[in-house]
C-alpha positions in Angstrom: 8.4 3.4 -14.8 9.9 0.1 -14.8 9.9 -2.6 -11.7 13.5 -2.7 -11.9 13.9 1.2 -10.8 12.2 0.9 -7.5 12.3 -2.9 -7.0 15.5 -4.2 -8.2 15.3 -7.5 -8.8 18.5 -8.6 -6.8 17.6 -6.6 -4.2 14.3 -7.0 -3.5 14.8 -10.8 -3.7 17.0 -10.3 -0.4 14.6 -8.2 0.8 12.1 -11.8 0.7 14.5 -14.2 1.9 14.9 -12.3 5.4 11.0 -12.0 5.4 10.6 -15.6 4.5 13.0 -16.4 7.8 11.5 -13.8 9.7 8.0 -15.9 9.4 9.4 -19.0 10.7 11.4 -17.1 13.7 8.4 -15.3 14.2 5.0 -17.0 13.3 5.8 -20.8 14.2 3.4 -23.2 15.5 3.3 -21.4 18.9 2.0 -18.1 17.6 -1.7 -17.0 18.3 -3.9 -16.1 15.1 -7.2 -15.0 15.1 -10.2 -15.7 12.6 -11.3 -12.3 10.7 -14.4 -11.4 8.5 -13.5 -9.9 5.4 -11.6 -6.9 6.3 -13.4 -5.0 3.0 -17.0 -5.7 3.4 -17.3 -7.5 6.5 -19.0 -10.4 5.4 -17.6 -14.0 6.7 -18.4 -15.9 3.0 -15.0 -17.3 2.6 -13.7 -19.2 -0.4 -10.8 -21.0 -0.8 -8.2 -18.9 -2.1 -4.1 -19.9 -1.6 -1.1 -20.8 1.3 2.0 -19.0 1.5 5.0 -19.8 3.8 2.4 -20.9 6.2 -0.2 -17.8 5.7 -4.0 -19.4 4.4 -5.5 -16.4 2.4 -9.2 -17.3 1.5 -11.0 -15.2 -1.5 -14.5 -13.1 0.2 -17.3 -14.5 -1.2 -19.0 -11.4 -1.8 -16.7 -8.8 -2.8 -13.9 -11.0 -4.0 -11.1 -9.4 -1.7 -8.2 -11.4 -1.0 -6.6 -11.9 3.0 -5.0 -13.5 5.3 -7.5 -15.2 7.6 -6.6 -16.6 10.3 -4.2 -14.2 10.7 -1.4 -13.1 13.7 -3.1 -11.1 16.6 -1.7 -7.1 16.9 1.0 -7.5 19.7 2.6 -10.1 17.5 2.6 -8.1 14.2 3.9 -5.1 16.7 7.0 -7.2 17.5 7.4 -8.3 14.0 7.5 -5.0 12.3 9.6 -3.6 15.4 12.1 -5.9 15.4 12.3 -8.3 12.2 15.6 -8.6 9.6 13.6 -8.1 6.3 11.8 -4.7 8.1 14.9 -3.3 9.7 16.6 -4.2 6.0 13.4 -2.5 4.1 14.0 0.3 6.0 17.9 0.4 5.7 19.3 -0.9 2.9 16.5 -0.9 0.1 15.4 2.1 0.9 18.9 3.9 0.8 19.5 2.2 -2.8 16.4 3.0 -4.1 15.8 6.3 -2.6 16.7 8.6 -5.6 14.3 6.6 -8.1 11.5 6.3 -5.4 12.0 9.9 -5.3 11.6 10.8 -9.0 9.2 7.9 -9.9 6.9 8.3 -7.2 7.3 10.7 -4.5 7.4 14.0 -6.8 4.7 12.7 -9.1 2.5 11.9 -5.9 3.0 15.9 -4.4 1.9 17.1 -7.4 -1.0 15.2 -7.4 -1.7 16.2 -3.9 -0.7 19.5 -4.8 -2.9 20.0 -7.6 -6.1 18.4 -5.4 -5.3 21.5 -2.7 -5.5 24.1 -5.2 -9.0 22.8 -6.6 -10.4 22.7 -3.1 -11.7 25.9 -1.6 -9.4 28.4 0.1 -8.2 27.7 3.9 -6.4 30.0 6.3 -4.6 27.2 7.2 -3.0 24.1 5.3 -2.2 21.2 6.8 -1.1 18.0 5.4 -0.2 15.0 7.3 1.6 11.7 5.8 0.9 8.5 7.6 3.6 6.4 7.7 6.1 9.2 6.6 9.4 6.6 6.8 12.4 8.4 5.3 10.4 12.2 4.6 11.0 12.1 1.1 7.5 12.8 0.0 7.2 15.2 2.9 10.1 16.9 1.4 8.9 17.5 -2.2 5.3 18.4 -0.8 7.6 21.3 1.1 9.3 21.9 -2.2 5.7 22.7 -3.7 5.1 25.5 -1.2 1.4 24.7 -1.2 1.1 23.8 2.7 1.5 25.8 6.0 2.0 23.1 8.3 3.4 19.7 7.1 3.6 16.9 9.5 4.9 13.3 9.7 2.7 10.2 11.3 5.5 7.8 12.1 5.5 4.7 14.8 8.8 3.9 13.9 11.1 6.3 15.9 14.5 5.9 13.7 12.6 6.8 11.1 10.8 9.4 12.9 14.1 10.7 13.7 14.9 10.7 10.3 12.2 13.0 9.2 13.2 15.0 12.3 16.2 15.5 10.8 15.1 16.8 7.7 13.1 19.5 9.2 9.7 17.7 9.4 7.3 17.9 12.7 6.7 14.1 13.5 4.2 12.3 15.7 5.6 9.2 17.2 2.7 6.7 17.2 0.5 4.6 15.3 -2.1 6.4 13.3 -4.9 4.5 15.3 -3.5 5.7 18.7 -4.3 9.4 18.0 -6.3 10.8 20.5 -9.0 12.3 19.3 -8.2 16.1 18.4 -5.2 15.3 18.9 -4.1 16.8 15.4 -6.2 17.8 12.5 -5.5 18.4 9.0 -6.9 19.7 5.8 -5.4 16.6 3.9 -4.0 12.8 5.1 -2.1 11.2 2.6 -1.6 7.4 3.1 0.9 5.6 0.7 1.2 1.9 0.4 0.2 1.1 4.3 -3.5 0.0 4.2 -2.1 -3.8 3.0 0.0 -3.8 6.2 -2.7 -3.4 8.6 -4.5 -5.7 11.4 -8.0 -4.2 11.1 -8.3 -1.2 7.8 -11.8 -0.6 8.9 -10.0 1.1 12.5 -6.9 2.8 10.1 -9.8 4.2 7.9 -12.0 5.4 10.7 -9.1 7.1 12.4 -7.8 8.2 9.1 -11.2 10.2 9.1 -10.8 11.5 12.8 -7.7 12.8 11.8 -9.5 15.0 8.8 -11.5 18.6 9.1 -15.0 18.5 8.1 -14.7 18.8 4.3 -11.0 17.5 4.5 -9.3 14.8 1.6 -7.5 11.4 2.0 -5.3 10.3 -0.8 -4.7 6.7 -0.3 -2.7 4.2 -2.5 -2.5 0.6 -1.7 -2.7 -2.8 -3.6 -5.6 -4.6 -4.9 -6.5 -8.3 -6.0 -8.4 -6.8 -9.2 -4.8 -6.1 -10.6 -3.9 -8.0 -13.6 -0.7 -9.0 -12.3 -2.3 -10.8 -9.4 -4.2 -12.3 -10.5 -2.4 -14.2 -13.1 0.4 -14.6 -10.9 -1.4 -15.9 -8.1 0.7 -17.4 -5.4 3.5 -16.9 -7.1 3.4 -12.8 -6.9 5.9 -11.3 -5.1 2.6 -9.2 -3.5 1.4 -11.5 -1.9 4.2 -12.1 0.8 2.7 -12.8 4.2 3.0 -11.3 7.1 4.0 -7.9 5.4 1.1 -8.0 2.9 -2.1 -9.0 4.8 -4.7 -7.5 2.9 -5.7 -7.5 -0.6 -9.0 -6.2 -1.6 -11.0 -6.0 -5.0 -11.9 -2.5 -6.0 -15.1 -3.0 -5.1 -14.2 -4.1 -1.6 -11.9 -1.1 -1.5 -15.2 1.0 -2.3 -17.3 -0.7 0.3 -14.7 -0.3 3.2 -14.8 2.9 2.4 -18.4 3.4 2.9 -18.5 1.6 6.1 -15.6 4.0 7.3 -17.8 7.1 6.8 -15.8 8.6 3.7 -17.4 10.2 1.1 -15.3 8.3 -2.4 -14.7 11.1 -5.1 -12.3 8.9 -6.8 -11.1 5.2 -7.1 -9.1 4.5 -10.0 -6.1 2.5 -10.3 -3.1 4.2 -12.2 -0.5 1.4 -12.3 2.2 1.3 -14.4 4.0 -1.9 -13.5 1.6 -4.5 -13.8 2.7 -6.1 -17.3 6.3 -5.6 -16.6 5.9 -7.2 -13.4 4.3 -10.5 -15.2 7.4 -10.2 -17.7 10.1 -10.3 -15.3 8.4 -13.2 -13.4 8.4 -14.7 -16.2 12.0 -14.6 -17.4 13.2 -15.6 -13.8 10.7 -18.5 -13.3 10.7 -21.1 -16.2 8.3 -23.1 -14.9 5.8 -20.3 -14.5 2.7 -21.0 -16.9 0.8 -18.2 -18.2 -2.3 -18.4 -20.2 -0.9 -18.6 -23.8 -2.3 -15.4 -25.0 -0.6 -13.5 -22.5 3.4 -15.5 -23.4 1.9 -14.7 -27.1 1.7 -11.4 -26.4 5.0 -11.3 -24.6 6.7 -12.4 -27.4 5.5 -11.6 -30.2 3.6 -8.2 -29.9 6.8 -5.9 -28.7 6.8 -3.1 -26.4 3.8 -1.4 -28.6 1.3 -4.2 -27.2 2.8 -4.0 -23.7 2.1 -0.1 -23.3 -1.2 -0.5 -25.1 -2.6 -3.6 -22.5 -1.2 -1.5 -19.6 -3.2 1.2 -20.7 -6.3 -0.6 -21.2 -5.7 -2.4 -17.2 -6.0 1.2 -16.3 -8.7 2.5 -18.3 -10.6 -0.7 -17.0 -9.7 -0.5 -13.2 -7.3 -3.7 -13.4 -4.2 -2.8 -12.8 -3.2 -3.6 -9.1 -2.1 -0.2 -7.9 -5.3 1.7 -6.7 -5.6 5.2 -5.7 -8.2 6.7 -3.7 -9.5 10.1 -3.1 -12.0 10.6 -0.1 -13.5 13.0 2.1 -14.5 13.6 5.5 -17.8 15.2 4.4 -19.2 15.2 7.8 
């Protein structure tokens, strides 16, 4: 995989500039933000850590998770991710042009992942499988294509795109994951894509991620983390961290601890990226007054693709690429 065939560069850059205007139309001096704890461990250690378009992130002094603190209260991230130009134009526009690369990149490789954790786990009557934050249905529809699932349902807040997923055959629930009532739906695995970095408070998402599980039943959860090697060297200057959308990025060992406070039993944390050097190469050739370390523009240019697949292999091996996976269960 290649950043260019899920984020394309001209695109995506687009995709900033309306959230870049959406933050001053939305998060000006007015607005109302409110001091958090680390959202990973929960410890209030702060460090300093960098400012983006207006957004302070501070570094945890404990489990070295980066976040936004102080950060916009929940009505106010409500309206912004109801009614903003760069969501309505995620939504839209970037996800029509990248939806056939999304889908064989991503989506299909993620169902058969899910797939293959169902047919390790012991036999059910009844399989259920719930996405939160199901958007267009395209994973929904290649975990259908599997066959592996009874009952395969969309979590959605958002109800064009609930509509969407309607449309393609998918039973929806209209609502936030945390407004669930409890019993409300159960299912024998949650899968959670790319959401947890979005979130006010992911100690709530992961607690009601659990209610939403039977005893014994798996999370698969994907989100970002500051361990990754491309965040870290790119810093302020990473395209990840873009407030408001981007709120919360945790170390893997902060990742592990929220977990644990969440009451979720970790069988897995790993983190399978594929992009991180190719991300740090294209920022690279469109900002010339980025400075890298010089090992890293040595290895850039002199070392070939060889050297690039052989340091993306070792960021995974190590945990420090800055996509990480999670596999948890609801052991209770």
């Amino acid at each position: 995989m290649k950043e260019s065939e899920i984020r394309p560069r001209e695109l995506f850059n687009q995709y900033l500039e309306l959230a870049t205007a959406d933050v001053r139309e939305y998060f000006g001096a007015a607005a109302r933000f409110q001091h958090v704890a680390c959202p990973a461990c929960a410890m209030d250690h702060p460090q300093p850590g960098l400012e983006k378009l207006g957004f302070v992130y501070v570094v945890c002094g404990e489990c070295g998770s980066l976040y936004n603190s102080p950060r916009p209260q929940p009505e106010l991230l409500d309206a912004y991710y109801r009614d903003a130009a760069s969501v309505r134009f995620w939504r839209t526009n970037f996800y029509r042009e990248t939806a056939d690369a999304r889908r064989e990149k991503m989506f299909r490789p993620r169902a058969r992942l899910v797939a293959e954790l169902v047919r390790a786990a012991p036999s059910r009557e009844l399989k259920t499988l719930a996405d939160i934050g199901s958007g267009y249905g395209i994973f929904l529809e290649e975990v259908r294509a599997l066959g592996d699932f009874d009952r395969i349902v969309g979590i959605e807040p958002g109800p064009e795109l609930a509509e969407v997923c309607r449309s393609r055959g998918f039973e929806v629930v209209v609502k936030s994951l945390e407004d669930l009532g409890a019993g409300e739906l159960e299912v024998d695995v949650a899968t959670c894509f790319e959401v947890l970095e979005h979130v006010y408070d992911p100690l709530d998402f992961l607690r009601a991620s659990r209610r939403l599980l039977k005893p014994g039943g798996s999370l698969v959860l994907t989100t970002l983390t500051v361990s990754g090697f491309d965040i870290q060297l790119l810093w302020d200057r990473s395209k990840s961290v873009h407030p408001p959308h981007h709120l919360n990025l945790m170390s893997v060992e902060g990742i592990e601890r929220l977990f644990d406070r969440a009451g979720l039993e970790r069988i897995e944390v790993v983190t399978p990226g594929e992009l991180d050097v190719d991300i740090v190469a294209n920022a690279r050739e469109s900002d010339p007054d980025l400075q890298l370390p010089r090992f890293i523009t040595h290895l850039l240019d002199k070392r070939g693709p060889t050297a690039r697949a052989d340091l993306q292999r070792f960021l995974v091996a190590n945990r420090l690429s800055s996509h990480v996976r999670v596999l948890a269960r609801n052991s209770i």
